[in-house]
C-alpha positions in Angstrom: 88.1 94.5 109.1 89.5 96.0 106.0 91.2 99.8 106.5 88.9 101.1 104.6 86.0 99.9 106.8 87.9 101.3 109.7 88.2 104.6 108.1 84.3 104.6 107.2 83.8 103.8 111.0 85.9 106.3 112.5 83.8 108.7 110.6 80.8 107.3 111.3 81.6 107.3 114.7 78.9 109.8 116.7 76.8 110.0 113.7 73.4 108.6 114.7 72.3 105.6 112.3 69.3 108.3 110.9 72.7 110.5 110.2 75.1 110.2 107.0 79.0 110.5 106.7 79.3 114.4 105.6 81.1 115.1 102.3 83.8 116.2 104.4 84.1 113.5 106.0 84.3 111.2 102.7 87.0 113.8 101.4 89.0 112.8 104.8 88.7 108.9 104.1 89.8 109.9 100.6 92.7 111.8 101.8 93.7 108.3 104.0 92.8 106.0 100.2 96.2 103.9 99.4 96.0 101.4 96.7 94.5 99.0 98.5 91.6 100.8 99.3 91.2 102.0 95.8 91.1 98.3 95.2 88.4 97.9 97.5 86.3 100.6 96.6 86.3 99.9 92.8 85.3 96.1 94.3 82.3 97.7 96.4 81.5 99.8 93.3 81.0 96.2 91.4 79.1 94.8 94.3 76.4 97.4 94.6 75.7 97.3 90.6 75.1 93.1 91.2 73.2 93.6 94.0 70.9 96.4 92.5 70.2 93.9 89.5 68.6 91.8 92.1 66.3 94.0 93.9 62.7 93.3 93.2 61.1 96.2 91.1 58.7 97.1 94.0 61.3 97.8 96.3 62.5 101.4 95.5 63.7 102.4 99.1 66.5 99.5 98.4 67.0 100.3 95.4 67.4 104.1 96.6 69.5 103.2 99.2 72.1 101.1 97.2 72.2 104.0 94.4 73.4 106.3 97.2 75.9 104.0 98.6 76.8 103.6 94.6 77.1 107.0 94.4 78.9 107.9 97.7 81.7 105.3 96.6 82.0 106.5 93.0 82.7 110.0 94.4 85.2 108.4 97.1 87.1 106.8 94.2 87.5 110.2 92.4 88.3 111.8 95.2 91.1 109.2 96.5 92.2 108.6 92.6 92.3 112.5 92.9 90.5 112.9 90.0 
């Protein structure tokens, strides 16, 4: 398991699975971002964007739910780049 996947555990951790990480809670994995994880994230980033190209035109709630983790990332990046 990659440190950032550790870091978006820990604050996942007592969250229920209905329940998302809290912007202050990204801003604290930010705050823990080295270069490695901006490496990573910038890697998910590319990921989601294939994987959303994929995802059958009927199926919005995927397609919803991989803009949001596109989304939560992009704003992690700007917030560990300290943008």
């Amino acid at each position: 398991m990659s440190n950032l996947q550790k870091l978006i555990e820990n604050a996942k951790s007592g969250l229920s699975v209905q329940e998302n990480i809290s912007s202050d809670g990204w801003q604290a994995i930010a705050k823990q971002c080295g270069a490695s994880e901006i490496r990573e994230i910038e890697q998910r980033i590319v990921r989601l964007r294939a994987e959303l190209e994929t995802v059958e035109e009927w199926d919005g709630d995927t397609q919803d739910d991989i803009n949001f983790a596109i989304s939560s990332f992009t704003q992690l990046l700007k917030s560990a780049k300290g943008c």
